[in-house]
C-alpha positions in Angstrom: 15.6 44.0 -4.2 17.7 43.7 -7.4 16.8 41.3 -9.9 17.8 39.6 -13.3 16.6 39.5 -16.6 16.9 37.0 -19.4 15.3 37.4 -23.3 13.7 35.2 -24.4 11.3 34.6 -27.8 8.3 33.9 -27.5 6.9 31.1 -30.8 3.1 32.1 -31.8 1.4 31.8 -34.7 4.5 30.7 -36.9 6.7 33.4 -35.9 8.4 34.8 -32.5 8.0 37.7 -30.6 10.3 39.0 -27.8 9.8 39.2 -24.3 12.0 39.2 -21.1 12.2 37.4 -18.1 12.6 39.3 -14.7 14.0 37.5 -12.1 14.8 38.2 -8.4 18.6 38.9 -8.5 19.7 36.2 -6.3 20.0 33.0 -8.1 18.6 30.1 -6.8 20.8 26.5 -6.0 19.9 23.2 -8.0 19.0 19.8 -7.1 19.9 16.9 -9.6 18.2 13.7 -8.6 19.4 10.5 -9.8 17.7 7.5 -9.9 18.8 3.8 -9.0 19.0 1.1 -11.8 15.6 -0.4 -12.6 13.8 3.4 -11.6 13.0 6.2 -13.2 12.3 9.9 -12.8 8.6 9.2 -11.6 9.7 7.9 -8.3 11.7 11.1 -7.4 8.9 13.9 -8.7 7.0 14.4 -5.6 10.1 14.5 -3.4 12.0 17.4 -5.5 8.6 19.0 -5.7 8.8 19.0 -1.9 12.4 20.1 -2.4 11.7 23.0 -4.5 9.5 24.3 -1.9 12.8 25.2 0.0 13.9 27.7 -2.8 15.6 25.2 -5.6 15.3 24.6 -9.0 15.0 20.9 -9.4 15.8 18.6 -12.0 15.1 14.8 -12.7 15.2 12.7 -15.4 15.6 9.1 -16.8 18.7 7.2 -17.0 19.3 5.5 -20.4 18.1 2.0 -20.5 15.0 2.9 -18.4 11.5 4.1 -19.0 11.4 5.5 -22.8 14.5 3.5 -23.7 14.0 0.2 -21.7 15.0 -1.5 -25.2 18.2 -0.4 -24.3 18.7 -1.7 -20.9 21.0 -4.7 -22.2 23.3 -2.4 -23.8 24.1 0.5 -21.6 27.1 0.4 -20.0 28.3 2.9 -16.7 30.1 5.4 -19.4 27.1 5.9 -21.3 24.8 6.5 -17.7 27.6 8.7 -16.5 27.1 10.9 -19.7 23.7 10.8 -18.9 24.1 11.8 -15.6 26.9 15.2 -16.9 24.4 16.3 -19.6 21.8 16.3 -16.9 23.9 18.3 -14.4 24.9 20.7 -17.3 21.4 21.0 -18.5 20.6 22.9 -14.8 23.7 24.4 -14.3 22.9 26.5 -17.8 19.2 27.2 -16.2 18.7 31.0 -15.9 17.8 30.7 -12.5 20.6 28.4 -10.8 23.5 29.4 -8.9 25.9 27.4 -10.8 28.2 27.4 -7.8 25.2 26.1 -5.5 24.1 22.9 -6.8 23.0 19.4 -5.0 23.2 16.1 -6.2 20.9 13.5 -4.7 21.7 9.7 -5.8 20.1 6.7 -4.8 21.8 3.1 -5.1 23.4 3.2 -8.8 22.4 6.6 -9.0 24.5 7.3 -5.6 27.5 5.9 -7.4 27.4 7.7 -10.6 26.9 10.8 -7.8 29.8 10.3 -7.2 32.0 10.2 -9.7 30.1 12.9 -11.2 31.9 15.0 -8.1 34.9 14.7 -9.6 34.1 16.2 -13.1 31.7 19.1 -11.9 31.1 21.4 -9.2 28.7 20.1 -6.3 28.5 21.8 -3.3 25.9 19.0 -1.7 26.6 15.4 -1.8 23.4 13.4 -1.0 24.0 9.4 -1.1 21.2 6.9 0.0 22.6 3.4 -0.2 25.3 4.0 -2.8 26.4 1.0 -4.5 30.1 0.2 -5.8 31.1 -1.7 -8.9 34.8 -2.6 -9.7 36.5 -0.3 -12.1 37.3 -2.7 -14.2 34.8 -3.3 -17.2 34.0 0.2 -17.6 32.3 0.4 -20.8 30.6 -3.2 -20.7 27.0 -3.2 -20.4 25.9 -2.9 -16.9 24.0 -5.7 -16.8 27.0 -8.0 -17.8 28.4 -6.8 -14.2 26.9 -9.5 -12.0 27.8 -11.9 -14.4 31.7 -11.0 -14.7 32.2 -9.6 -11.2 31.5 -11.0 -8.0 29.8 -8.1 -6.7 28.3 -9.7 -3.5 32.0 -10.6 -2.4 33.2 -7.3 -3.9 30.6 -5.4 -1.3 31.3 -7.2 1.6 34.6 -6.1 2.2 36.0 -2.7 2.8 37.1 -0.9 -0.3 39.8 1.9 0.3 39.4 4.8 -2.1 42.7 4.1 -4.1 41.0 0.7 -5.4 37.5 2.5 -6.2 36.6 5.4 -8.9 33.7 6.7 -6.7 35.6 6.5 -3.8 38.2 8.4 -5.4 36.2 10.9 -6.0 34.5 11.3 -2.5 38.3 10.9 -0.8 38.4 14.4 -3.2 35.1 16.1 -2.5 35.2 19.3 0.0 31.8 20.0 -0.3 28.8 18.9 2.8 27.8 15.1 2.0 24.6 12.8 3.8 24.7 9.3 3.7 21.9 6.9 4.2 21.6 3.2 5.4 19.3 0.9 5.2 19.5 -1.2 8.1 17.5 -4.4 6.5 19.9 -4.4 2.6 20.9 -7.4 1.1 21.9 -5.4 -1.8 24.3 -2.7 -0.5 25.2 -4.4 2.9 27.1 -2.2 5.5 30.8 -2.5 4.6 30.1 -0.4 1.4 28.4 2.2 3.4 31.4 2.5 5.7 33.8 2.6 2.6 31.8 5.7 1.6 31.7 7.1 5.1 35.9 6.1 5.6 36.3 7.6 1.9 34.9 11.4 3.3 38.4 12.6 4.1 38.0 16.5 2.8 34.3 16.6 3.2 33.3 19.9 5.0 31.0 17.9 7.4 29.2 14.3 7.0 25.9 13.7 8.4 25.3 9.7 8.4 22.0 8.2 9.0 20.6 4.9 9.3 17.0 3.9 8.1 15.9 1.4 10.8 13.9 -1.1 9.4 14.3 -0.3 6.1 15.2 -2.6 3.1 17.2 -1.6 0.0 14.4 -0.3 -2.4 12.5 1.0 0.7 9.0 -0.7 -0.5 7.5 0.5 3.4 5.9 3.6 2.2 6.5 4.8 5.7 10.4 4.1 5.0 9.5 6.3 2.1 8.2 9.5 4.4 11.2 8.9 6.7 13.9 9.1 4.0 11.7 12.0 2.2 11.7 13.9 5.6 15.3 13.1 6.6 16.9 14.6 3.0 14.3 17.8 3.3 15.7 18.7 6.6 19.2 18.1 5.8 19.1 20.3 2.9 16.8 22.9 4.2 19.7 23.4 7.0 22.5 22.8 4.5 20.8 26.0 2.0 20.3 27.8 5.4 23.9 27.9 6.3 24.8 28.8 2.9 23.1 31.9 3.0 24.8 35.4 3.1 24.4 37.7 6.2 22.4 39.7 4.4 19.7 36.9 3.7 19.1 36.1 7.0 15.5 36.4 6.4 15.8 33.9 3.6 17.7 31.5 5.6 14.9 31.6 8.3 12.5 31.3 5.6 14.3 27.8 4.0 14.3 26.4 7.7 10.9 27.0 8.6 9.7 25.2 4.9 12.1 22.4 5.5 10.4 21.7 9.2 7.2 22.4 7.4 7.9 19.8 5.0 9.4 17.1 6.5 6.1 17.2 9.2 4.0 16.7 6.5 6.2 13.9 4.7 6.2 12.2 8.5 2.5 12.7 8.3 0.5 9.3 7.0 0.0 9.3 3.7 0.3 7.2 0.0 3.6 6.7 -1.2 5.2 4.8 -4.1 8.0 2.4 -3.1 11.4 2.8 -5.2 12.2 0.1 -7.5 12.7 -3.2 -5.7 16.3 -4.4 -5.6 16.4 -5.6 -8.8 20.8 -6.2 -10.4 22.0 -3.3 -8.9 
């Protein structure tokens, strides 16, 4: 097997010493979760945990105006959380251990929208939406929470958007790359004609796989809502990773399948679960 090294220093005792990292040669693909407005990081730890178990390096983090720098929740507009969102996806892309050319974004809600845009500045191979909101263009750089008082946004969602009147739909009209959507059946928030504006918008995609949480509200706040969606985003990227393998890894493509049935049993499996955050001005 060939591998990779990387140097590295090593800080002890007020100075550095040298050392080297040795990695197996075949770089591994990145996940970049991004959270919905009102969440955080925490809520999507033990899902790219579960993730990582597939052969991925993950990566989340917390949106501006959220968790560490709530104080600035009534200032941050969609331009600042995108920049958020492209330093994150540069931050793993540089990792030592991605496969820049393999990398998966997973967005939920707001965090499904900046997903998408985010397509059309950097390369994604995987597109993962769950109930991806839309905003309209205008008022770019306003804070976000000054949206639902300049925009009728309930109006705005209830009708179907074509992807010459939407930035994120733009960009998904442009994506090539594998996408998943998922519905909730039971959301007020992101109500169906936005989901099939998304679904409409997937013109170039290489394939679309559409799923629809029955039962399930916006935030999902049934922890067993939770396990589905968990189980359903394991096995579509365990078979996504799977098919992206060369001939030669066969035995690594086998491998990702069997953790990502593996997985999503156990995430099926009863357990304890955190619900998202709850629909909050999304």
């Amino acid at each position: 097997m060939s591998t990779r090294e990387h140097a590295i220093e090593i800080e002890v005792d007020a100075t550095r010493i040298d050392a080297t990292v040795v990695t197996p040669g075949t770089a591994m693909p990145g996940v970049l979760f991004v959270h919905g407005w009102g969440g955080s990081q925490e809520q999507y730890l033990t899902r790219a945990r579960e993730i990582a178990a597939l052969g991925c390096v993950c990566l989340t983090f917390d949106l501006r105006g959220h968790a560490d720098t709530q104080e600035q929740r009534e200032q941050v507009s969609r331009e600042s959380n995108l920049r958020d969102v492209l330093a994150a996806y540069d931050r793993l892309a540089r990792h030592p251990h991605v496969d820049a050319d393999a990398i998966a974004v997973v967005g939920s809600s707001y965090g499904g929208y900046l997903a998408a845009i985010l397509t059309a500045m950097r390369k994604v191979r995987w597109l993962a939406l769950r109930v991806p909101a839309l905003y309209i263009d205008t008022g770019w750089e306003v804070p976000k929470v000054q949206l639902h008082k300049d925009q009728d946004l309930k109006a705005y969602r209830r009708s179907f958007i074509k992807p010459d009147d939407n930035r994120a739909l733009r960009a998904v009209a442009d994506f090539e790359g594998d996408v998943l959507i998922v519905q909730s059946e039971h959301d007020d928030t992101v109500p169906h004609p936005v989901i099939t504006s998304y679904r409409e918008a997937c013109l170039q995609a290489r394939s679309l796989t559409y799923r629809c949480l029955a039962g399930a509200d916006h935030g999902l706040t049934d922890p067993t809502m939770q396990r589905a969606y968990s189980a359903l985003l394991t096995q579509w990227l365990g078979e996504m990773l799977a098919s992206a393998r060369r001939p030669g890894d066969a035995a690594a493509a086998q491998a990702s399948k069997a953790v990502a049935g593996k997985v999503a049993a156990e995430q099926a499996a009863p357990s304890e679960a955190e619900p998202e955050a709850p629909p909050l001005a999304r």
